[in-house]
C-alpha angles and dihedrals in degrees: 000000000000101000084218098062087038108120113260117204100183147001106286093052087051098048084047095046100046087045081061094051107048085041100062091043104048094041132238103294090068107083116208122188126164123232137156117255128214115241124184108304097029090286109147128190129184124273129165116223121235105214127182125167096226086062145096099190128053112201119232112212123191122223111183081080098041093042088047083054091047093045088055090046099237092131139018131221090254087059097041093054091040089061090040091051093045096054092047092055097043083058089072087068097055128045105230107240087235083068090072083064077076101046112009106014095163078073092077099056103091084051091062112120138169136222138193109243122170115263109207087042087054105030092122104063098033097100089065093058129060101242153148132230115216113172104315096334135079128221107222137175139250137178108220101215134187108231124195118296119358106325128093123209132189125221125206105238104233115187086268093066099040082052090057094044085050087235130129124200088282105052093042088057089044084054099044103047089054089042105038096066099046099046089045123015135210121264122184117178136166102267086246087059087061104038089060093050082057084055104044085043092063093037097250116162109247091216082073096055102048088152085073096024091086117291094145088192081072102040124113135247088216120102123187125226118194132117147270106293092020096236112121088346091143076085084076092080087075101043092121106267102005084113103050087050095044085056088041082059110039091045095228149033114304137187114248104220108200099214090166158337087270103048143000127220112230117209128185107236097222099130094345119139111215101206088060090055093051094052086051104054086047088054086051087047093047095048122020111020127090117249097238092044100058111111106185138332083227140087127218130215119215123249093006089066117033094020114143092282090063110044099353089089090049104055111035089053081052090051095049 
């Protein structure tokens, strides 16, 4: 029987099976091993590793996606080396941009970029990595790359690979907050707004959702800031002046309610407890949020929190 239409029962017969696979399909000089790899708050996932001696890069894949496709049937072993044989092979026809990190790293500067991670989730693993800590948060660094064919990728940027840019923790800041903002701009929207993207999004008809259609004695006070793509997008609260016009526009102070790596929900403070709201950010956290998506159990008041004394030093050395 074919190993790769075997029946497979649970994780580790699919990662040995699908190394198999791919194996068989891609040849003997292309090395595959299986790892875990560590996500945002210290959250890791299996991958298996794509290695070729010819190559600089190694590409990482991972599998928790590709296996919950395979449980609900929606694709076998067979389909899922085949993609993975076919991306590995289309890469031969484009150089990835990393590889300038080899040959022209000072490429790659006006793609550093910086996002908003929890501190205390990822502490152990801080001291790999150039950063910042601001309140509970840290400010670290990414390179955006365009990887063969349509796809983008970013690529946490280690002390390796800030060795082999010639920057130091500074420099990358300085970088990133002029970068940041430009590649992915900042986007803040009253939550129903959203909501009814979502909708349109999945063509659903608007007539079925009048809670969000335009009933203003049900819309929220709430508005979301992220940015352009909403992913990482809580690193928006530090693009230089987002705050100030968020409070231009609001017409008073506001919490800052960190619902996730990828947005934060703004709320005016006007007769708002905040020790409601922190309880309830730590509910959400607790029970809807994805592990490696949590930012922070806390809530933040603006200006009290991220006034001048706070992020104002940082940045505008930064800016200098």
């Amino acid at each position: 029987m074919n190993v790769s239409s075997a029946p497979v029962l649970d994780m580790d017969g699919f990662i040995h099976a699908l190394v198999q696979s791919v194996s068989s399909l891609l040849g003997p000089e292309v090395e595959i091993t299986t790892s875990e790899q560590r996500k945002n708050n210290q959250v890791t996932y299996p991958c298996i590793t794509l290695r070729h001696p010819d190559r600089q890069l190694s590409p990482n894949i991972r599998v928790d996606g590709l296996f919950a496709s395979y449980k609900r049937g929606l694709i076998d072993i067979d389909e899922i080396s085949e993609r993975i044989g076919a991306a590995y092979d289309n890469a031969d026809d484009e150089r990835s941009e990393l590889e300038y990190l080899y040959t022209d790293p000072g490429k790659l500067y006006d793609r550093i970029i910086f996002r908003l991670v929890n501190y205390e989730r990822n502490y152990e693993t801080l001291d790999q990595y150039p950063h910042f800590r601001i309140l509970d948060l840290a400010v670290i660094f990414c390179l955006t790359v365009s990887l063969p064919g349509k796809d983008s990728g970013d690529v946490k940027i280690d002390r390796r690979i800030a060795s082999l840019l010639g920057l130091d923790a500074g420099q990358l800041l300085s970088r990133a907050v002029r970068n940041t903002p430009e590649l992915f701009p900042s986007s803040f929207k009253k939550i129903d707004e959203l909501i009814l993207e979502i909708l349109r999004k999945n063509r659903f008809p608007e007539s079925a959702f009048p809670l969000f259609a335009g009933d203003e004695s049900f819309q929220s006070p709430m508005m979301v800031l992220t940015n352009s793509i909403g992913f990482y997008g809580a690193s928006a609260l530090l693009y230089p002046g987002v705050l100030e016009k968020i409070r231009e526009e609001l017409g008073s102070e506001f919490y800052v309610l960190p619902s996730s790596v990828n947005e934060v929900i703004i709320l005016p403070s006007n007769g708002h407890g905040s020790d409601y709201l922190r309880d309830m950010v730590r509910e959400v956290n607790q029970t809807t949020v994805p592990p490696e998506e949590i930012l922070s159990d806390n809530i933040y008041s603006y200006p009290k929190d991220f006034d001048s004394s706070v992020i104002g030093p940082l940045f505008a050395n930064a800016l200098e």
